[in-house]
N, C-alpha and C positions, 0 to 999 in steps of 0.2 A: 614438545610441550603444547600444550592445548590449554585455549581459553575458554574460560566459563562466560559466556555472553548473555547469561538467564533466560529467562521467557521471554522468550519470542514471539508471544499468540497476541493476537490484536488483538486488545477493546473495545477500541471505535475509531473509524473513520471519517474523516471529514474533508471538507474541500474550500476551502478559501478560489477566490476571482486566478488565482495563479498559480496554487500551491496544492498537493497533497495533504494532508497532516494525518497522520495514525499512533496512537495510541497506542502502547503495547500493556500489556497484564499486568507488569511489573511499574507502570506510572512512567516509561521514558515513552517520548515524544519524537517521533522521527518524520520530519518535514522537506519534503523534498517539491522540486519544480514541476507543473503540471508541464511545461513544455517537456519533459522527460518520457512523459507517456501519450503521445499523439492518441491511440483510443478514448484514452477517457480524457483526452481534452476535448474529443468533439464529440464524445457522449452528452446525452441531455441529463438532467439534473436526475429524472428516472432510473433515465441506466446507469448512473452513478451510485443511487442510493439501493441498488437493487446487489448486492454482494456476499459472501458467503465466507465468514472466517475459515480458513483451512489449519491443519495444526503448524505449519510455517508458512502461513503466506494469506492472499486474499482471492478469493476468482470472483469476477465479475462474469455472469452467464449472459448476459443481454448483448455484450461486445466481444464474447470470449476470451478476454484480458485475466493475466492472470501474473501476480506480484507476489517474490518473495519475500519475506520480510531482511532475512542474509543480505538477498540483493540490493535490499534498501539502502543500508547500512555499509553496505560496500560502494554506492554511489554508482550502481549499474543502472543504466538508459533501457526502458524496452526497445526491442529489435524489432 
């Protein structure tokens, strides 16, 4: 059996002092710990807002970071 988990395509991103938060197309909100992604916690606020929706996930080109939005949702750490 397979689950329908909708769209997945980020809206917008954003960054709270500690936290992730992204948006997804469908209105949920998937907020996860900036300590989870060492890149973009020691990115400058630049290379933060410098990003690139992919059609599941997010790349950051300035730290070559690059986030699923699956992986999000499944509570996966970057490596």
């Amino acid at each position: 059996m397979q689950i329908d988990v909708g769209d997945l395509r980020a809206r917008s991103v954003e960054f709270t002092a500690t936290e992730l938060v992204v948006t997804l197309a469908d209105g949920r909100s998937i907020t996860t710990p900036l300590d989870w992604y060492p890149l973009l916690k020691a990115a400058s606020s630049a290379q933060r807002s410098n990003f690139e929706v992919m059609a599941m996930g997010i790349h950051w080109p300035d730290i070559d970071e690059d986030l699923s939005i699956a992986g999000m949702l499944k509570g996966r750490r970057a490596v």
